[in-house]
C-alpha positions in Angstrom: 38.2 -28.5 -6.5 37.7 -25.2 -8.4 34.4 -26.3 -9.9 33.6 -26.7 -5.9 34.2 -23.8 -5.1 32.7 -21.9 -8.1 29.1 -23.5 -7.4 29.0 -23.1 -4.0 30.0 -19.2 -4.9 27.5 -19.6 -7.9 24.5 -20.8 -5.2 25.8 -17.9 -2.5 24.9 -15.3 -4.9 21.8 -16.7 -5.9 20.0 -17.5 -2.7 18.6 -14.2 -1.8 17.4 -14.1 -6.2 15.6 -17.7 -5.0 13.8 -16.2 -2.1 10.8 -14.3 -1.5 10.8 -10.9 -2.5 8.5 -9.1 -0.1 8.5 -5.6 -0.5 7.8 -2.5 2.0 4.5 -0.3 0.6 3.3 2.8 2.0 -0.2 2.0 1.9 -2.3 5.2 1.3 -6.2 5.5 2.0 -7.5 8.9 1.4 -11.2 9.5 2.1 -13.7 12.7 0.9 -14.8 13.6 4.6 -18.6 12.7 4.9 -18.5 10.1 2.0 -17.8 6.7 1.9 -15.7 7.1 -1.4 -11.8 6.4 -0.6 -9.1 5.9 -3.0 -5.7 4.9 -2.4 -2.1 4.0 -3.7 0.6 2.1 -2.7 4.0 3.7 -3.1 7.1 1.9 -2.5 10.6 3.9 -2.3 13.8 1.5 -2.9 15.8 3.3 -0.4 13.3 2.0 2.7 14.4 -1.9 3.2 12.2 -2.7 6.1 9.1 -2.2 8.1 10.1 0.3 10.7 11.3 2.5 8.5 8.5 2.9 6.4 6.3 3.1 10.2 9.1 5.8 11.8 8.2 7.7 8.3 4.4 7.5 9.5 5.3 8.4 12.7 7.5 11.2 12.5 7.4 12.1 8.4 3.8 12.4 8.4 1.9 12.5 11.6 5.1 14.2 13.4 6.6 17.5 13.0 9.7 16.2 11.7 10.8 17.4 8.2 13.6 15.7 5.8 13.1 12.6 4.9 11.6 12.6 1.3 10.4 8.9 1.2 7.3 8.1 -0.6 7.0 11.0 -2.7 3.4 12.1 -3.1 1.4 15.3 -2.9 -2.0 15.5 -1.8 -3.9 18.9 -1.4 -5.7 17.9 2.2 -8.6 20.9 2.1 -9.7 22.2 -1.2 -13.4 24.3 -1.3 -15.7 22.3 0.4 -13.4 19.2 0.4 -11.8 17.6 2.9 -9.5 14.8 2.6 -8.5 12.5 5.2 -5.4 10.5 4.7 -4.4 7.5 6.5 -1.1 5.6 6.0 -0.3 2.0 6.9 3.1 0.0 6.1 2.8 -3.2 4.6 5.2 -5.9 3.7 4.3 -8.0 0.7 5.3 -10.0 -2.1 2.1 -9.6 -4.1 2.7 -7.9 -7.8 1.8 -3.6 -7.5 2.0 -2.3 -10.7 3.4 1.7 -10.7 1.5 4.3 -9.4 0.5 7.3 -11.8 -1.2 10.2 -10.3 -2.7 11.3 -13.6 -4.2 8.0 -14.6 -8.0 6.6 -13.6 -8.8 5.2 -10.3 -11.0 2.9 -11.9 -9.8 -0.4 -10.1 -12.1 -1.2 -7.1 -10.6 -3.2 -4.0 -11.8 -4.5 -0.8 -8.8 -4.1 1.6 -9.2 -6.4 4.6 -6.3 -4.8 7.0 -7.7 -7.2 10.0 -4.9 -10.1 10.2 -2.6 -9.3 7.3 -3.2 -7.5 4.5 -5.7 -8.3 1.7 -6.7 -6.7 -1.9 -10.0 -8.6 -3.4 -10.5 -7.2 -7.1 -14.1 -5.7 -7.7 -15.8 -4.8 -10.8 -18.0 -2.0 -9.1 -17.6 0.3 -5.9 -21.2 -0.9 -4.9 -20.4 -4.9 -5.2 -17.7 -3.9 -2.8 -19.8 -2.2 -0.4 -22.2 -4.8 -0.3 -19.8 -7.4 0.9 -18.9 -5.2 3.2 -21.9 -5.0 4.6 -22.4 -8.7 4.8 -18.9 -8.7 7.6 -19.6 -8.9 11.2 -16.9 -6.5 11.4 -18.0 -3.8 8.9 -17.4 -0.9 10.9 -13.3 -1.5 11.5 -11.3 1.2 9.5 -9.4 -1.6 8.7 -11.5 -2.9 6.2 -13.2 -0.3 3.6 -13.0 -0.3 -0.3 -11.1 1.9 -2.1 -10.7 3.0 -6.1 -7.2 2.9 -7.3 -5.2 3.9 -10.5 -2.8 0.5 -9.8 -3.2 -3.0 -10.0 -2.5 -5.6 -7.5 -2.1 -9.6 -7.9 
């Protein structure tokens, strides 16, 4: 009866280890104003557990007026001589494999992020291979699909 008992405790505990672990990212693409060149990062902070808390950061963190919250950690200097950067955040939820984002390393990984129906990341050896199968989608023009150079790896 014990032996019962300690399985069935045994398989409680390790359910959630057994299931996916999708995790919330804080998806940002930051664009030179009048260039097609983007890069981006995805940062992940342990202490946001699910989707609308990473988009009420978005909402009121970062495109609000609301200060406090210091999820997501990252510093990005917006106008700097003749450069303009435009950010733009999206939350995802997934259980692909991010490696850890390094603001001082190369952004020398090239992705096509398809943000249509989920969320995408096809692996490019060149910024211009990328653009070119952009240009071959019917919807090109969506700012929900662009290419982007980043310092992380995604699988």
């Amino acid at each position: 009866m014990f032996r019962k008992w300690m399985l069935i405790g045994v398989l409680f505990v390790a359910q959630p280890l057994l299931a996916d672990q999708s995790r919330i990212y804080l998806l940002g693409g930051f664009t030179y104003k009048g260039t097609p060149v983007t890069k981006a990062v995805l940062l992940e902070d342990k202490r946001v557990t699910t989707l609308e808390q990473c988009q009420d950061f978005v909402r009121f963190q970062i495109r609000g007026n609301e200060r406090g919250k210091n999820y997501f950690r990252h510093y990005i200097q917006i106008e700097r001589k003749g450069v303009n950067i435009v950010p733009r955040y999206t939350c995802l939820e997934t259980d692909l494999k991010v490696s850890h984002w390094n603001d001082h390393d190369f952004y020398k990984q090239v992705y096509l992020i398809d943000l249509r129906k989920s969320h995408k990341f096809t692996s490019f050896k060149d910024t211009n291979s990328c653009w070119a199968s952009i240009r071959k989608d019917p919807d090109k023009h969506s700012r929900k699909l662009f290419c982007a150079k980043m310092s992380q790896t995604v699988k």
